[in-house]
Residue, then its C-alpha position, 0 to 999 in steps of 0.5 A: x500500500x503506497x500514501x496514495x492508496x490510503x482510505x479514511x478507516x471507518x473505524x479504529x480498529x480497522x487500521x492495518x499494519x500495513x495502513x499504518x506504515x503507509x501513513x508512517x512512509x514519508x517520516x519514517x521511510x524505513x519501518x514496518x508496522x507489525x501492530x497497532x493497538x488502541x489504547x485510549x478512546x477520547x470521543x467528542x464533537x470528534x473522534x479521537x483514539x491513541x495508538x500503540x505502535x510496534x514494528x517488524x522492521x525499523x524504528x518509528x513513533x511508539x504512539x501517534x495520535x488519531x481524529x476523525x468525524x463523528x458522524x452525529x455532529x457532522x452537521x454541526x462542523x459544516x455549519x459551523x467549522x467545515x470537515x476539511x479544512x484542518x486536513x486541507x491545511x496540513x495536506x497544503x505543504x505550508x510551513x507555520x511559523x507556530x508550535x503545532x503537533x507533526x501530522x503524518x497524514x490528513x486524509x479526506x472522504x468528501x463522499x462520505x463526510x469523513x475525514x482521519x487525521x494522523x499525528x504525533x503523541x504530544x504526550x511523548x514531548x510532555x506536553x500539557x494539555x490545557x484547558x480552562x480549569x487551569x489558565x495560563x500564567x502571563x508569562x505563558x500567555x505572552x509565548x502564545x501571544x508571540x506565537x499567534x503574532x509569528x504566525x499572522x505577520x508571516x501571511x499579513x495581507x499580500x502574503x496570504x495573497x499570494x501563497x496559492x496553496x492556501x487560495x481555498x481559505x475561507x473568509x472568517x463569516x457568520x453562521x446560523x443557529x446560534x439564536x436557539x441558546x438559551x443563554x438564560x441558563x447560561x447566565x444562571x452560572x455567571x455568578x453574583x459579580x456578572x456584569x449587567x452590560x451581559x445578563x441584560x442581553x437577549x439572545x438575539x441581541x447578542x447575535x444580531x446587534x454584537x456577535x455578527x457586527x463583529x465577525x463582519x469587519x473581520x473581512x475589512x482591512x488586511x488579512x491573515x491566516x487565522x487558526x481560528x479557534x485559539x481558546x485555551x482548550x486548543x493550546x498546551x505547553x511544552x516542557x520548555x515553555x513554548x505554547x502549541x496550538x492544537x485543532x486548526x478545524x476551524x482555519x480561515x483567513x481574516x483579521x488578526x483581532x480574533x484569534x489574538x482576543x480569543x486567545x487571550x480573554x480565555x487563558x488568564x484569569x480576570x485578575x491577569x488579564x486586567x493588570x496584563x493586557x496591554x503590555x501583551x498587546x504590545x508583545x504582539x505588536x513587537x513581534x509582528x515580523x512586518x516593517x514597521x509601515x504595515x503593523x497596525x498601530x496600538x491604538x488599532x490593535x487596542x480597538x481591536x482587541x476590546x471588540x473581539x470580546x464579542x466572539x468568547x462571549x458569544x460562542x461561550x455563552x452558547x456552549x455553557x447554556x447546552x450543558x454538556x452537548x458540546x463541553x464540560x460545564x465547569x468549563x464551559x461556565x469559566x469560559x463565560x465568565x472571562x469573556x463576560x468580564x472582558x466585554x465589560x471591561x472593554x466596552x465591547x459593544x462601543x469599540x464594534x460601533x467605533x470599527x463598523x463607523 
């Protein structure tokens, strides 16, 4: 079986020896899988699976990392995310300047809705895996910051422009659907300190008056390469502080603003991030590696920022009112909270009317 030849298994334990050489052949050329072994399933609004890996010949990655569809929220990635664009990107040969887990192959069934991601333990490199029961110290949150600034300044305006193998990139736009959330319920978990600028808000306020304003001027102005969904839940950190970017499923193109908020907001605590944000807004400044003409100014990226606050709450809102459909509840709700507190702080809602003029 050559790369080529490679089919989307339909399930885990499908997945031959020989399959998994083939996937292994382009890092590992000399290997011979003998057997490959789940040994843990982590099933969400994706499949995920570890894989033990042994050989007959060779010497490869003793374990890899897998993920596909699951076919009960398919319908919720096209309308939201899509299915293939984290595939399309790591099968596009682009280098990112970004801490990211290696993929041996991305593989794509558009017949049959279906997708399978092959990639490197993080395990095996000590990553910790993060999410929002544990935020990020400053200095952690400013490696990310410079990491999101390394990847925006390297496809910023005629940059991304110009790189043809990333021409499918889709513009960062609305969906819909969100407008059913009880966000009631939502709110009910905020706690007693909830800024009224956020409990008063009716869901289609939310959606109509702030979210969709402000993912409609994310196609003004230059744009980059966005991972699109940078909270926290998609970062780690290696033993050498670097922090990594997992799950580009929702990779598009479109302003910097979003992925740099998004970011941000969610992985400090409150506290941090109030006494921290601007000097990180200035971190992300310095190391846009742009000539200095092309860089926003820092009243820009201050504007900015406060009006991406719009996104966290928005889609964190949404998610803590579903109970547990889509995420954890204890996370979920600590992610409402930040967001809520920073779209207060910020004055979220003027800064988008300050941007849409």
């Amino acid at each position: 079986m050559t790369a080529a030849q490679l089919t989307v298994p339909s399930d885990w334990g499908d997945i031959t020896p020989e399959w998994m050489t083939a996937v292994l052949a382009a890092h590992h050329p000399d290997v011979e899988v003998s057997g490959v072994e789940v040994t843990l399933r982590d099933d969400g609004t994706n499949r995920r699976a570890r894989l033990a890996i042994t050989y007959a010949e060779g010497v490869g990655p003793a374990t890899v990392f897998a993920k596909s569809a699951d076919p009960e929220h398919v319908v919720l990635h096209k309308l939201t995310s899509g299915l293939f664009h984290e595939p399309r990107l790591f099968n596009s040969g682009v280098t990112l300047p970004i801490e990211c887990p290696l993929t041996y192959a991305a593989l794509m069934d558009t017949d049959g809705d279906n997708f399978c991601l092959v990639m490197e333990d993080m395990a095996a490199r000590g990553a910790d895996m993060r999410d929002a029961t544990r935020p990020m110290t400053v200095e952690q949150a400013a490696n990310g910051v410079r990491a999101l600034a390394r990847l925006h300044g390297r496809f910023w305006g005629h940059r991304i422009a110009s790189e043809r193998s990333l021409a499918w990139l889709e513009p960062f736009e609305t969906w819909e659907g969100m407008d059913a959330a009880p966000i009631e319920q939502a709110y009910a978990h905020l706690g007693d300190d909830a800024p009224d600028e956020v409990t008063s808000l009716s869901i289609g306020e939310l959606i109509d008056d702030i979210w969709k304003p402000y993912i409609h001027t994310l196609t003004a102005g230059p744009q980059t390469l966005l991972h699109g969904d940078p909270h926290i839940g998609n970062t780690y950190l290696l033993p050498d502080g670097e922090v990594g970017f997992l799950d580009w499923q929702v990779v598009r193109r479109g302003n910097w603003s979003l992925d740099l908020g998004y970011f941000l907001q969610g992985a400090l605590t409150v506290d941090d991030r109030r006494r921290s944000e601007r000097d990180l807004l200035t971190e992300y400044r310095d190391a846009l590696a742009m000539p200095e003409s092309e860089k926003p100014g820092p009243d820009d990226i201050l504007l900015g920022y406060r009006a991406s606050a719009a996104h966290g709450l928005t889609l964190w809102l949404c998610t803590a009112s579903a109970g547990e459909l889509w995420q954890r509840p204890d996370i979920a709700r600590a992610l409402a909270r930040r967001y809520s507190a920073a779209y207060a702080d910020l004055h979220t809602r003027e800064a988008i009317s300050q941007i849409a003029g």
